[in-house]
PDB file of N, CA, C and O in Angstrom:
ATOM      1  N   UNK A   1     -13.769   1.191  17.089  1.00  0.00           N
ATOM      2  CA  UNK A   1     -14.563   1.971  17.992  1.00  0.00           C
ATOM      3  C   UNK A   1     -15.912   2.317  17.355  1.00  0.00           C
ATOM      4  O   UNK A   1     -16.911   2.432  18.065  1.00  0.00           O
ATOM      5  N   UNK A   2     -15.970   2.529  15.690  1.00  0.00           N
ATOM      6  CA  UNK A   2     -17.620   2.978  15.726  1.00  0.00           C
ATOM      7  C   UNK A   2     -18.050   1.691  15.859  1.00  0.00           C
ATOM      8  O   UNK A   2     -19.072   1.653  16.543  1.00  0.00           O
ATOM      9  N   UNK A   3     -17.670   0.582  15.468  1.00  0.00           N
ATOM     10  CA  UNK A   3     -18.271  -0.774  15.359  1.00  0.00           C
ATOM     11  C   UNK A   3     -19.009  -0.925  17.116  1.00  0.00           C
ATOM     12  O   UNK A   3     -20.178  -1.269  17.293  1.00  0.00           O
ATOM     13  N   UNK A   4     -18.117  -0.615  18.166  1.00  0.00           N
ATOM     14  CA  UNK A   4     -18.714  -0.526  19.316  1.00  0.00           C
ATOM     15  C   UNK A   4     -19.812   0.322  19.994  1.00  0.00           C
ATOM     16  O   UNK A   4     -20.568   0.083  20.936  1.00  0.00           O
ATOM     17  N   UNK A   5     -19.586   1.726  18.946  1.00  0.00           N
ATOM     18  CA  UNK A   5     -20.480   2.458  19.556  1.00  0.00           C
ATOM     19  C   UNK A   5     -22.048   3.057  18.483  1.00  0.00           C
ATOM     20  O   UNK A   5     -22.818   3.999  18.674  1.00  0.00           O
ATOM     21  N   UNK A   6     -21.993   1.941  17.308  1.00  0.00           N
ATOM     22  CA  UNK A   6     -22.753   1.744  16.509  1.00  0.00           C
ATOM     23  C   UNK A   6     -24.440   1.989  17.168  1.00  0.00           C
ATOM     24  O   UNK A   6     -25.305   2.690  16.642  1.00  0.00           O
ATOM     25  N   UNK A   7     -24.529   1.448  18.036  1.00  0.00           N
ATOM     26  CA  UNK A   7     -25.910   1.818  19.186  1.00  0.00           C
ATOM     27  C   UNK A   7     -26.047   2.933  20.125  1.00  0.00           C
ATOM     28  O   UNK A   7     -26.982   3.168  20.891  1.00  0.00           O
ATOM     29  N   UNK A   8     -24.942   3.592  19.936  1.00  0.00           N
ATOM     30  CA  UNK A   8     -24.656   4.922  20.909  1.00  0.00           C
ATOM     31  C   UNK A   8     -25.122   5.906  20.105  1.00  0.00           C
ATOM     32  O   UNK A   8     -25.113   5.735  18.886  1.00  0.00           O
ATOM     33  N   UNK A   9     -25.748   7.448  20.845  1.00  0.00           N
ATOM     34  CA  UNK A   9     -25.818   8.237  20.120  1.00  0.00           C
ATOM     35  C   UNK A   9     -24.428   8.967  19.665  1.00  0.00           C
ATOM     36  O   UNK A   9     -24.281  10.187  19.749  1.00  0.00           O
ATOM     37  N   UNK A  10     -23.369   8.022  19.145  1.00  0.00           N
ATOM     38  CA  UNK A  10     -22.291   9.072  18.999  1.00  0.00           C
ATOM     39  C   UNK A  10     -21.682   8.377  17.702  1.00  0.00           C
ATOM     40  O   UNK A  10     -21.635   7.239  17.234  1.00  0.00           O
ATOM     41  N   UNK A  11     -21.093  10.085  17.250  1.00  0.00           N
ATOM     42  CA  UNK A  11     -20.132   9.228  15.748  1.00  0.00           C
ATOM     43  C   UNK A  11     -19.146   9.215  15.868  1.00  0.00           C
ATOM     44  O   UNK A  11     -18.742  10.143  16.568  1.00  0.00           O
ATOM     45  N   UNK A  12     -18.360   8.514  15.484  1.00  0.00           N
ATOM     46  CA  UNK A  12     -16.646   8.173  15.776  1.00  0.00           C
ATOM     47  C   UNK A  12     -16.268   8.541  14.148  1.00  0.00           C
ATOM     48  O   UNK A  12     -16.704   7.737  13.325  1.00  0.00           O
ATOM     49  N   UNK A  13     -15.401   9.829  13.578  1.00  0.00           N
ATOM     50  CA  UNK A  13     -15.000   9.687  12.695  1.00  0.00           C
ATOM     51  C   UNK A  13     -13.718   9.950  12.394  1.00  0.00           C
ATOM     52  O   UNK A  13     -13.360  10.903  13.086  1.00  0.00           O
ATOM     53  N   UNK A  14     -12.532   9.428  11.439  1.00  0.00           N
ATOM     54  CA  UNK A  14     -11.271   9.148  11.328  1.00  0.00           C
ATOM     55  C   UNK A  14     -10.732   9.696  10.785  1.00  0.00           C
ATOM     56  O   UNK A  14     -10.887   9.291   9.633  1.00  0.00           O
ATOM     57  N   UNK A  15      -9.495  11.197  10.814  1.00  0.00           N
ATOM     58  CA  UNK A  15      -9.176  12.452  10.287  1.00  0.00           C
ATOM     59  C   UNK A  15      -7.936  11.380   9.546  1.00  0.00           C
ATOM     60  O   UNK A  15      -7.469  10.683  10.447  1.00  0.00           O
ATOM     61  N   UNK A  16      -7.450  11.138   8.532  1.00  0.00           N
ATOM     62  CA  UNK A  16      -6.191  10.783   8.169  1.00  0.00           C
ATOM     63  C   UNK A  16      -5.812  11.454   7.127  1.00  0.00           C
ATOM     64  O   UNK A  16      -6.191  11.559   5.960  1.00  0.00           O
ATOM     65  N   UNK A  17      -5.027  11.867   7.745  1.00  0.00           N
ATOM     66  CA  UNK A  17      -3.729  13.254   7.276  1.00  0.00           C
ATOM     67  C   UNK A  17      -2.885  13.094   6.252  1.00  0.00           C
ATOM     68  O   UNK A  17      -2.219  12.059   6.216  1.00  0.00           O
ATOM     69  N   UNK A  18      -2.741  14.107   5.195  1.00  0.00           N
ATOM     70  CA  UNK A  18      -1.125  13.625   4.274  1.00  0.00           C
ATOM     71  C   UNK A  18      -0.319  14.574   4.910  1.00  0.00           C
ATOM     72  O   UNK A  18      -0.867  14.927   5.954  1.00  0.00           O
ATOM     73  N   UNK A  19       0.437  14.973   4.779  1.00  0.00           N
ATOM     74  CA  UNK A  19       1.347  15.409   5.221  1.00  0.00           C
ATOM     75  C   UNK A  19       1.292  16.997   4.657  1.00  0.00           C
ATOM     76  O   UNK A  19       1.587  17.450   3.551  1.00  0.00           O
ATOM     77  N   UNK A  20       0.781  17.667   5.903  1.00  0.00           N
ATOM     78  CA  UNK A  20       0.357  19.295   5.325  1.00  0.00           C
ATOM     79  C   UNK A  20       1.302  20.551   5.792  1.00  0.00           C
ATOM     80  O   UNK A  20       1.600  21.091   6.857  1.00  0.00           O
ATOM     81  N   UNK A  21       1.560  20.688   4.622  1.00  0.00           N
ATOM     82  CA  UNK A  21       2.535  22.047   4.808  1.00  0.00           C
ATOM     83  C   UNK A  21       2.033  23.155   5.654  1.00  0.00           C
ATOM     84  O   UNK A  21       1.121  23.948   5.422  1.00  0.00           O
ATOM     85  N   UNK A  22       2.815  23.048   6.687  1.00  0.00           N
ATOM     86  CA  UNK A  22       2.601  23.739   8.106  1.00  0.00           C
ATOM     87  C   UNK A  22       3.643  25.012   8.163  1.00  0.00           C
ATOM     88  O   UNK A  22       4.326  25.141   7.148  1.00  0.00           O
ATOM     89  N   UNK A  23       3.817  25.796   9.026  1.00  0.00           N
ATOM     90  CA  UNK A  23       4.998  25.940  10.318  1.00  0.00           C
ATOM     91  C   UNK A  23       5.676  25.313  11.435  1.00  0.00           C
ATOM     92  O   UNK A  23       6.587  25.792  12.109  1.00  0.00           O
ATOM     93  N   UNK A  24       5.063  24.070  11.559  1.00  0.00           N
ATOM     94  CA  UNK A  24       5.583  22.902  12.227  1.00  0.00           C
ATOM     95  C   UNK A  24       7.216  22.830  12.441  1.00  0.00           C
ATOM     96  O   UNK A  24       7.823  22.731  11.374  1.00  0.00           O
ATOM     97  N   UNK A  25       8.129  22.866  13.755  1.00  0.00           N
ATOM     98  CA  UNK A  25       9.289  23.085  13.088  1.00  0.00           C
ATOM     99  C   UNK A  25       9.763  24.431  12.862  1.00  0.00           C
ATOM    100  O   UNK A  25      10.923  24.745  12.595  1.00  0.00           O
ATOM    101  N   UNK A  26       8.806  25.174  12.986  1.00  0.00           N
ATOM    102  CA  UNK A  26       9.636  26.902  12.643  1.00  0.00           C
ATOM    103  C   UNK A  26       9.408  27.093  11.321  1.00  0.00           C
ATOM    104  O   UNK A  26       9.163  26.200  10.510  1.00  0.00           O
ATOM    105  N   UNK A  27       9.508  28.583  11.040  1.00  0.00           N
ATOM    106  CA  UNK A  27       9.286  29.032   9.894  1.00  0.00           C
ATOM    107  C   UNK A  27      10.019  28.458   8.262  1.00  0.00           C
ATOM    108  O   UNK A  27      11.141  28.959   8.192  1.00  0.00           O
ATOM    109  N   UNK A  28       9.810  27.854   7.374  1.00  0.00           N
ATOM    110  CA  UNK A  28      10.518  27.502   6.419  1.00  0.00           C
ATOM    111  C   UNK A  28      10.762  25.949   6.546  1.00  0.00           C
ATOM    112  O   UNK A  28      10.988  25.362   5.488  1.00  0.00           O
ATOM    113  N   UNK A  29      10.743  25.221   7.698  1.00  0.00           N
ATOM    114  CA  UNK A  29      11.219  24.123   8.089  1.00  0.00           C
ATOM    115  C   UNK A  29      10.358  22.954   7.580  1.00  0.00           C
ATOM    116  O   UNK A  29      10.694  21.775   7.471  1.00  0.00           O
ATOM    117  N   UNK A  30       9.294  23.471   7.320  1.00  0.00           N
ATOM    118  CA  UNK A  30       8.457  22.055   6.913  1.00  0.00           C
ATOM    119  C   UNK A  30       7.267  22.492   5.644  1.00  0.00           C
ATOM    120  O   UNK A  30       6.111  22.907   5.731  1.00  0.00           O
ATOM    121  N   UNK A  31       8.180  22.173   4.428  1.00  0.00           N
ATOM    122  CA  UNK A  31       7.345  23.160   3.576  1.00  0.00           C
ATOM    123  C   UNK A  31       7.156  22.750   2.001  1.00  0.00           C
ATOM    124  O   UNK A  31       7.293  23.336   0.928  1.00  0.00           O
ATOM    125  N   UNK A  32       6.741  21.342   2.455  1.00  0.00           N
ATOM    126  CA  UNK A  32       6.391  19.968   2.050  1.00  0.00           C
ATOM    127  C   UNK A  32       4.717  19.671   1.839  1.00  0.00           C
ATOM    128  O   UNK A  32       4.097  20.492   2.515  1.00  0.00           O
ATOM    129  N   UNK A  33       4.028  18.974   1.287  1.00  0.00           N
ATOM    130  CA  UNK A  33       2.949  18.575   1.722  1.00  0.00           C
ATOM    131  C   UNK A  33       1.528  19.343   0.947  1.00  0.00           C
ATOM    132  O   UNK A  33       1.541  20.028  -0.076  1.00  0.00           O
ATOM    133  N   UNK A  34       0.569  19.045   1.639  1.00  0.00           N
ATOM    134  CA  UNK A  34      -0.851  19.457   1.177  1.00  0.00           C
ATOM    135  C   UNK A  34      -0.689  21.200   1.740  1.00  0.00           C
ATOM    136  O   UNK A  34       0.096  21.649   2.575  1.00  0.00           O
ATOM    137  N   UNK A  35      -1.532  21.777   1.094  1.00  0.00           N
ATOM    138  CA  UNK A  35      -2.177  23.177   1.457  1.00  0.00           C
ATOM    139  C   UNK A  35      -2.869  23.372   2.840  1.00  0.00           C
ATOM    140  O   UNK A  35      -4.099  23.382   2.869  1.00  0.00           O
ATOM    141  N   UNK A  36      -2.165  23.524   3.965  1.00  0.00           N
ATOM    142  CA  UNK A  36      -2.849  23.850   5.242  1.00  0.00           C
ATOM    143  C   UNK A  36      -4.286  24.342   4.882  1.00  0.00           C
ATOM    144  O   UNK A  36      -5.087  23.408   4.852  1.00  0.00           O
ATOM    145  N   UNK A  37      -4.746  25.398   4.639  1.00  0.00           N
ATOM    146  CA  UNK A  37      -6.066  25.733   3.976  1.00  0.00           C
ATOM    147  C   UNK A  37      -7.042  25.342   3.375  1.00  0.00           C
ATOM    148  O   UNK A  37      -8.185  25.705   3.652  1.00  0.00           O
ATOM    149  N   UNK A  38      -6.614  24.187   2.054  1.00  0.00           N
ATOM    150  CA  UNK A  38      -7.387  23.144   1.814  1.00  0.00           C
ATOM    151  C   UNK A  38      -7.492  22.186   2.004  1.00  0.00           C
ATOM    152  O   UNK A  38      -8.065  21.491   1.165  1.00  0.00           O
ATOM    153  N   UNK A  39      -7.041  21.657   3.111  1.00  0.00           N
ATOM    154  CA  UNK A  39      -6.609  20.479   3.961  1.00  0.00           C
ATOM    155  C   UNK A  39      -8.046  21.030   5.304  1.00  0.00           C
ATOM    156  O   UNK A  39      -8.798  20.166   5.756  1.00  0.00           O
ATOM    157  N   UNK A  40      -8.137  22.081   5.609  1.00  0.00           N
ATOM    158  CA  UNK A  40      -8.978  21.782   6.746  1.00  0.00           C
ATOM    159  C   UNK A  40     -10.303  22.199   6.401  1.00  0.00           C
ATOM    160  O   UNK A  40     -11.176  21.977   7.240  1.00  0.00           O
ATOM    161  N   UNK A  41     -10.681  22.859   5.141  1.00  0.00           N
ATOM    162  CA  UNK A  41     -11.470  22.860   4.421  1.00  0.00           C
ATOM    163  C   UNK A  41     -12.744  21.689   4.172  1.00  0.00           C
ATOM    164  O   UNK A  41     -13.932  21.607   4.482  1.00  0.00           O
ATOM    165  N   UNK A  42     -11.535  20.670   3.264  1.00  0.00           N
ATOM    166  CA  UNK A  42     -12.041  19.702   2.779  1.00  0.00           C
ATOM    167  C   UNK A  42     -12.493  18.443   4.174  1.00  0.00           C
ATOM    168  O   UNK A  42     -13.551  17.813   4.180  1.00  0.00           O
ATOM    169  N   UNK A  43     -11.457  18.332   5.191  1.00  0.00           N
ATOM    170  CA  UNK A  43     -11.786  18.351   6.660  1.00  0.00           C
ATOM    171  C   UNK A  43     -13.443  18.420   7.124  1.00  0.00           C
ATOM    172  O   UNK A  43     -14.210  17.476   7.314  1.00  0.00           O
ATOM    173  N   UNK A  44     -13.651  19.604   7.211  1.00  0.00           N
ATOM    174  CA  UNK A  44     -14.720  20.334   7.444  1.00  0.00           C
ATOM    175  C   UNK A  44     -15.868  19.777   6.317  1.00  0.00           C
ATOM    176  O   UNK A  44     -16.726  18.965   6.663  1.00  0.00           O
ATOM    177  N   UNK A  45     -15.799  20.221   5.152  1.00  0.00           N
ATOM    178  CA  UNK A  45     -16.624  19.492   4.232  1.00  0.00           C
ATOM    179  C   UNK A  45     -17.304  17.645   4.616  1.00  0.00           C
ATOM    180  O   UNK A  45     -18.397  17.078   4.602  1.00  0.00           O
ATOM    181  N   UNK A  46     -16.092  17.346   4.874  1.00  0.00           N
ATOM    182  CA  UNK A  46     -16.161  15.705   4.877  1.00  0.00           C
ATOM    183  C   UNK A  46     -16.732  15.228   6.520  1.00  0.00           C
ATOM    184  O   UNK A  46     -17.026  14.092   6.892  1.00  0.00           O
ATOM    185  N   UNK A  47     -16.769  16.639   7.391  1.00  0.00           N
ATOM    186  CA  UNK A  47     -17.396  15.994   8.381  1.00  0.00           C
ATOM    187  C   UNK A  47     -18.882  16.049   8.405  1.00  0.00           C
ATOM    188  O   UNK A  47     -19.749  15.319   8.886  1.00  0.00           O
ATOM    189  N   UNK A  48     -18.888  17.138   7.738  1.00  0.00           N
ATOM    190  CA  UNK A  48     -20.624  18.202   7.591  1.00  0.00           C
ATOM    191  C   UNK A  48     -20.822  17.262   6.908  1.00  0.00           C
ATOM    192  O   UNK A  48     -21.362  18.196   6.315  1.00  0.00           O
ATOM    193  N   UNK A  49     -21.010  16.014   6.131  1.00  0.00           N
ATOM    194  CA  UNK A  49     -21.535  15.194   5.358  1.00  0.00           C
ATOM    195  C   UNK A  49     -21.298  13.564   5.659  1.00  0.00           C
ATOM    196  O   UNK A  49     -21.314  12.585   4.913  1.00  0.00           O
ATOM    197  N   UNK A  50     -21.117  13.692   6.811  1.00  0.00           N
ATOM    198  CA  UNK A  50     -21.202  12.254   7.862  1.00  0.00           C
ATOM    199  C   UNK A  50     -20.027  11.091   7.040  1.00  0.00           C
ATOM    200  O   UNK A  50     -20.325   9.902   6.922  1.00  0.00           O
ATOM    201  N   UNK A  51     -18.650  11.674   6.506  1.00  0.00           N
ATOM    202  CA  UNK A  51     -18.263  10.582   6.214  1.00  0.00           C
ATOM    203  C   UNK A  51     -17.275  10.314   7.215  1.00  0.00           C
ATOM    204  O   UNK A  51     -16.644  11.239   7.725  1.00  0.00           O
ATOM    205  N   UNK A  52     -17.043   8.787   7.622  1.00  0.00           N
ATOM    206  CA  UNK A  52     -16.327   8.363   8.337  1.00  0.00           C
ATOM    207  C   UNK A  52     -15.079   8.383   8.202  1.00  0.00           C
ATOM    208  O   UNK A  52     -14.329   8.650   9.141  1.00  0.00           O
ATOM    209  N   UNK A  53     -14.677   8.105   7.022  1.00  0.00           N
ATOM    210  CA  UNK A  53     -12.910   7.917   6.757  1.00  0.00           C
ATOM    211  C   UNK A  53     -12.653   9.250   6.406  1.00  0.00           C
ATOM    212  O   UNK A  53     -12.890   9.442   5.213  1.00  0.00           O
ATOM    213  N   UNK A  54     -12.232  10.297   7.042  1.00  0.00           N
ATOM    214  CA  UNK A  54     -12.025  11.483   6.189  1.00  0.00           C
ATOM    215  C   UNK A  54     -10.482  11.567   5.812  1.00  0.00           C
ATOM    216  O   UNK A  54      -9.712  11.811   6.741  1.00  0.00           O
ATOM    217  N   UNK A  55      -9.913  11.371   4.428  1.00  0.00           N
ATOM    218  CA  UNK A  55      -8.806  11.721   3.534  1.00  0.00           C
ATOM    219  C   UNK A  55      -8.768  13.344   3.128  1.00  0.00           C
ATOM    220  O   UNK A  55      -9.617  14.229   3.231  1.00  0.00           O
ATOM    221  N   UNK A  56      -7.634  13.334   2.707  1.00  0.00           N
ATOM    222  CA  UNK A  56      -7.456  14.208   1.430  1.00  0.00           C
ATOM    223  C   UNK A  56      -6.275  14.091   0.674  1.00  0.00           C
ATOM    224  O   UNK A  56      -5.320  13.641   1.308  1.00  0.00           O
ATOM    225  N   UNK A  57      -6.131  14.294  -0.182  1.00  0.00           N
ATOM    226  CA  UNK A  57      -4.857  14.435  -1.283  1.00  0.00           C
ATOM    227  C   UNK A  57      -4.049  12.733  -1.533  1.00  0.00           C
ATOM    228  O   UNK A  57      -4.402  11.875  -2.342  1.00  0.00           O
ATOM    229  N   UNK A  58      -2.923  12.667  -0.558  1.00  0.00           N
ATOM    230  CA  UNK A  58      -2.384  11.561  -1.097  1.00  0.00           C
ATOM    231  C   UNK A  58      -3.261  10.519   0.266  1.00  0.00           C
ATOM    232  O   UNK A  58      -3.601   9.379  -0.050  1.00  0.00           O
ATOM    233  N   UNK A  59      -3.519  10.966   1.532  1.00  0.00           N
ATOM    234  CA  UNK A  59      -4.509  10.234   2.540  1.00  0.00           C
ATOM    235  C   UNK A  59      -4.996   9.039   1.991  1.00  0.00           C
ATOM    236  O   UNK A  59      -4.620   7.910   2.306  1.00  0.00           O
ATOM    237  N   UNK A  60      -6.264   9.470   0.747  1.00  0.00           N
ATOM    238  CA  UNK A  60      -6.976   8.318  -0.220  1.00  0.00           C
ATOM    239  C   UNK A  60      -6.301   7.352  -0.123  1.00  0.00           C
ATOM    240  O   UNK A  60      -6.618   6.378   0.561  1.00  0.00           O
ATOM    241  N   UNK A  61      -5.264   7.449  -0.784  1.00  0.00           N
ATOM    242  CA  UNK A  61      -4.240   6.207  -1.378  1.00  0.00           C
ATOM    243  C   UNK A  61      -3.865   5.387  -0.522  1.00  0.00           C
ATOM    244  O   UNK A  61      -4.127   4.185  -0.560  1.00  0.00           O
ATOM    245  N   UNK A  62      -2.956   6.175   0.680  1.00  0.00           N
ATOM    246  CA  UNK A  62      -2.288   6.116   1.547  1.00  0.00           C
ATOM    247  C   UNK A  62      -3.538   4.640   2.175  1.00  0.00           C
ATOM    248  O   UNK A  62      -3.306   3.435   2.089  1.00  0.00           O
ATOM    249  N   UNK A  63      -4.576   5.185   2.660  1.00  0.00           N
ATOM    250  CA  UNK A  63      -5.552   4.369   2.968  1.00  0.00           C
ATOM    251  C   UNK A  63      -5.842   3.366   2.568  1.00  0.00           C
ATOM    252  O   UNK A  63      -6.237   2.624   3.467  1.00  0.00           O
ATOM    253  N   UNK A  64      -5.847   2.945   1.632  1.00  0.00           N
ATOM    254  CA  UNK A  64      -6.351   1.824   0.227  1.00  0.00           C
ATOM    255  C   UNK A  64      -4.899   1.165   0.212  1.00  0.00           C
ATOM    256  O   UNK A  64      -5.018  -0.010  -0.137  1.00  0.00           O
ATOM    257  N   UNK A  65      -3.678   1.475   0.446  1.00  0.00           N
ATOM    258  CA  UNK A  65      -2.336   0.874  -0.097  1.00  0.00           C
ATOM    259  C   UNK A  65      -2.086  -0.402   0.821  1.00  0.00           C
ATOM    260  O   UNK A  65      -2.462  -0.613   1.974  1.00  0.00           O
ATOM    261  N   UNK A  66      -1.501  -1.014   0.146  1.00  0.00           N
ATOM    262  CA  UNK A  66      -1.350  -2.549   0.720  1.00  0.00           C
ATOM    263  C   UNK A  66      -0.253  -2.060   1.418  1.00  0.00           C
ATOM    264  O   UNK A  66       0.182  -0.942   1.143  1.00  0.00           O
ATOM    265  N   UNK A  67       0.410  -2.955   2.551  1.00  0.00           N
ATOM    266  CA  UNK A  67       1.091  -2.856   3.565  1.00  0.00           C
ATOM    267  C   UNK A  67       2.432  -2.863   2.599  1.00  0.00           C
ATOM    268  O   UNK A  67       2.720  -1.701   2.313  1.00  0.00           O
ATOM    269  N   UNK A  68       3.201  -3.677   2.099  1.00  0.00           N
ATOM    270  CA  UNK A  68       4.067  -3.045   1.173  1.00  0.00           C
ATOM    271  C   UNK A  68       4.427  -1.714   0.596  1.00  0.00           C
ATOM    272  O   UNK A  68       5.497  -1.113   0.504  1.00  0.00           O
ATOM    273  N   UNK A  69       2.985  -1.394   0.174  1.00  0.00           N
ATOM    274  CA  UNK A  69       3.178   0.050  -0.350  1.00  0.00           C
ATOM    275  C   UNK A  69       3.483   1.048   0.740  1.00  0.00           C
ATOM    276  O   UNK A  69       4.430   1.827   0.842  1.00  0.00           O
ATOM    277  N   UNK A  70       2.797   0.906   1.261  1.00  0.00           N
ATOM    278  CA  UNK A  70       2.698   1.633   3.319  1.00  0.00           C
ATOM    279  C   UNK A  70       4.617   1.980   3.615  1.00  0.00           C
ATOM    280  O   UNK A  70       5.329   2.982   3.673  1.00  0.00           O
ATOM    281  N   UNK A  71       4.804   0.491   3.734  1.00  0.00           N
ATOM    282  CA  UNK A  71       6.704   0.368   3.855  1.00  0.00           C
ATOM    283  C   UNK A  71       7.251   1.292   3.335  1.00  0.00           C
ATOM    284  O   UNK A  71       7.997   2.072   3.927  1.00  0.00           O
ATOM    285  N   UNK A  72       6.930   1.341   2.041  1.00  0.00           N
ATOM    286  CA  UNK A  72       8.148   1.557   1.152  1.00  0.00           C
ATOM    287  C   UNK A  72       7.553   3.444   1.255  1.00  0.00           C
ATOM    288  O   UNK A  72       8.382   4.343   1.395  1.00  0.00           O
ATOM    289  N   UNK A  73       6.450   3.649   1.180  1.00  0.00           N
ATOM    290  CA  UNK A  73       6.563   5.156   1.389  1.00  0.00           C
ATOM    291  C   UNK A  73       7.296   5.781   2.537  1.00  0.00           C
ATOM    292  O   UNK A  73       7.973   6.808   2.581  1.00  0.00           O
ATOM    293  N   UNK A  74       6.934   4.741   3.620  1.00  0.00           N
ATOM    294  CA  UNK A  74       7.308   5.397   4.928  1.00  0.00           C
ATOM    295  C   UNK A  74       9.215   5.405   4.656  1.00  0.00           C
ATOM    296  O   UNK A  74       9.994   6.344   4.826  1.00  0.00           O
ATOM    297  N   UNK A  75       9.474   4.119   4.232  1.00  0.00           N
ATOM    298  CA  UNK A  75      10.541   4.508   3.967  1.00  0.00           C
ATOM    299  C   UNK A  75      11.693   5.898   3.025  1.00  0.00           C
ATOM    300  O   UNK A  75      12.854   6.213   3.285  1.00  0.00           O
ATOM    301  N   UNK A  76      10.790   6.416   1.974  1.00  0.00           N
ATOM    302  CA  UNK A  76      11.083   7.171   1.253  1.00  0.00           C
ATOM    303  C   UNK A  76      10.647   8.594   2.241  1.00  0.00           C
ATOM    304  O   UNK A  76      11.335   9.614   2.196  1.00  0.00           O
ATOM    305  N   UNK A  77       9.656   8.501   2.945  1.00  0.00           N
ATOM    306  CA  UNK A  77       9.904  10.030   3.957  1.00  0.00           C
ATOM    307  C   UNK A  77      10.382   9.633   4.652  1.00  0.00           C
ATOM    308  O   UNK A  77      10.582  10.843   4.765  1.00  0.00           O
ATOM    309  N   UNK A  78      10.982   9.023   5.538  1.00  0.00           N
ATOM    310  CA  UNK A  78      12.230   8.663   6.683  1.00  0.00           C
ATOM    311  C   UNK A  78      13.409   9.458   6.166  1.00  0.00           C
ATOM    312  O   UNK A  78      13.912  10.417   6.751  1.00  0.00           O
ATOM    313  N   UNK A  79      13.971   8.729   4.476  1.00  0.00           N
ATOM    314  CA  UNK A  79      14.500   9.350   4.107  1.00  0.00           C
ATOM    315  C   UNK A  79      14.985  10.894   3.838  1.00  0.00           C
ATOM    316  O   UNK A  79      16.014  11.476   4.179  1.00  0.00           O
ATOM    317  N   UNK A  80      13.799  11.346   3.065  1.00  0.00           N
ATOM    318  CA  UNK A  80      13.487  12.918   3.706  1.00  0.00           C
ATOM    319  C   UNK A  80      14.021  13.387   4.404  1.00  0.00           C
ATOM    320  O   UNK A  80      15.037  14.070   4.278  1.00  0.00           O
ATOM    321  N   UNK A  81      13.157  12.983   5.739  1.00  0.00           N
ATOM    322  CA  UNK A  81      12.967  13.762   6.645  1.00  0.00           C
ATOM    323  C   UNK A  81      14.642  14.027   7.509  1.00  0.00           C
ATOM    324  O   UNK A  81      15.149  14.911   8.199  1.00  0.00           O
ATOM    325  N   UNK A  82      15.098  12.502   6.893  1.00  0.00           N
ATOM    326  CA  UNK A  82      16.530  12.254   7.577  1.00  0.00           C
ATOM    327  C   UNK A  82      17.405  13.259   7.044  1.00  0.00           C
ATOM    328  O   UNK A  82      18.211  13.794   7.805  1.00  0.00           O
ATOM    329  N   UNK A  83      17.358  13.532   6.024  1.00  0.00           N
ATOM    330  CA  UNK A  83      18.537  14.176   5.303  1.00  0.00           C
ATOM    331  C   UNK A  83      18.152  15.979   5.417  1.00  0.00           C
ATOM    332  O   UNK A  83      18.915  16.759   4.847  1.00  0.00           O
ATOM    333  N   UNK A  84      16.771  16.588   6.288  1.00  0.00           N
ATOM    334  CA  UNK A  84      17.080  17.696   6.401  1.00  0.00           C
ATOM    335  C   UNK A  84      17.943  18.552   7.351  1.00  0.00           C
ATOM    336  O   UNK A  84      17.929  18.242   8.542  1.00  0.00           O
ATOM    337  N   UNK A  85      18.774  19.710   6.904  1.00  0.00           N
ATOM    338  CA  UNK A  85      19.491  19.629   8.116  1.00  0.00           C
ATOM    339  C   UNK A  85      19.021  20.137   9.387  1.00  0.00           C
ATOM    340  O   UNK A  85      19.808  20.013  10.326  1.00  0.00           O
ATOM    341  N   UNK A  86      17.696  20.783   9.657  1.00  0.00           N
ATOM    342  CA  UNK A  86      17.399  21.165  10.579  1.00  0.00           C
ATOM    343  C   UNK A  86      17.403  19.699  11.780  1.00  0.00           C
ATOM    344  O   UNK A  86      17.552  19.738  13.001  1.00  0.00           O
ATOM    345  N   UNK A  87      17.233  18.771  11.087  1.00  0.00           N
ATOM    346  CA  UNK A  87      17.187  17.137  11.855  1.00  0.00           C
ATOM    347  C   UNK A  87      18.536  16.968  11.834  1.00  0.00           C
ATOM    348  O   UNK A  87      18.955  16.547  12.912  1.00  0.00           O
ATOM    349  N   UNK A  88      19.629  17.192  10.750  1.00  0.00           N
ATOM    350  CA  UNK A  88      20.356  16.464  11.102  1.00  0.00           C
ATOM    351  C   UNK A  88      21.209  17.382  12.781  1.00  0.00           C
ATOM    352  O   UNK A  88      21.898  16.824  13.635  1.00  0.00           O
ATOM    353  N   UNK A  89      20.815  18.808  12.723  1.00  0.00           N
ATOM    354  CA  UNK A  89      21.468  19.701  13.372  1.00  0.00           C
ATOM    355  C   UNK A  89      20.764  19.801  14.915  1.00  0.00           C
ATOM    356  O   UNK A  89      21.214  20.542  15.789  1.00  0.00           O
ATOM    357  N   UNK A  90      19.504  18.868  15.106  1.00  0.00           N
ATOM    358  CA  UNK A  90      19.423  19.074  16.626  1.00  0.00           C
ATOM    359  C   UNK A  90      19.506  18.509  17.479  1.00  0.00           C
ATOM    360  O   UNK A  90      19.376  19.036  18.584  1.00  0.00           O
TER     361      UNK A  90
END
């Protein structure tokens, strides 16, 4: 999409997320992840300075990782996520 709208007055830029310790889920339930706080921070920083790919924490990587690597993480939070019991219980 920016490639399309490269002649438009508009910017298209790309928030990709690590996985930020929220309330997501209810209190206690998801309490995993990046710093909600410096997660929208650095957010904010990275838009005020026109960058397109905006990361943070493990995001970078996540971004840059060959499709293999991609797999095998997703596989290791599947895992996770599988074995909490609030998932296994609803």
């Amino acid at each position: 999409m920016r490639l399309q709208l490269e002649e438009a007055d508009t910017a298209v830029f790309e928030i990709l997320p690590p996985a930020v310790n929220t309330n997501l889920g209810g209190s206690g339930e998801h309490t995993y992840g990046s710093d909600l706080n410096e997660f929208v921070s650095a957010v904010i920083d990275q838009l005020a300075s026109d960058t397109p790919e905006i990361t943070f924490d493990t995001s970078w990587t996540q971004l840059r990782a060959t499709k293999q690597e991609n797999n095998d993480m997703t596989e290791q939070v599947w895992h996770m996520f599988k074995d909490n019991p609030t998932f296994k219980n609803a």
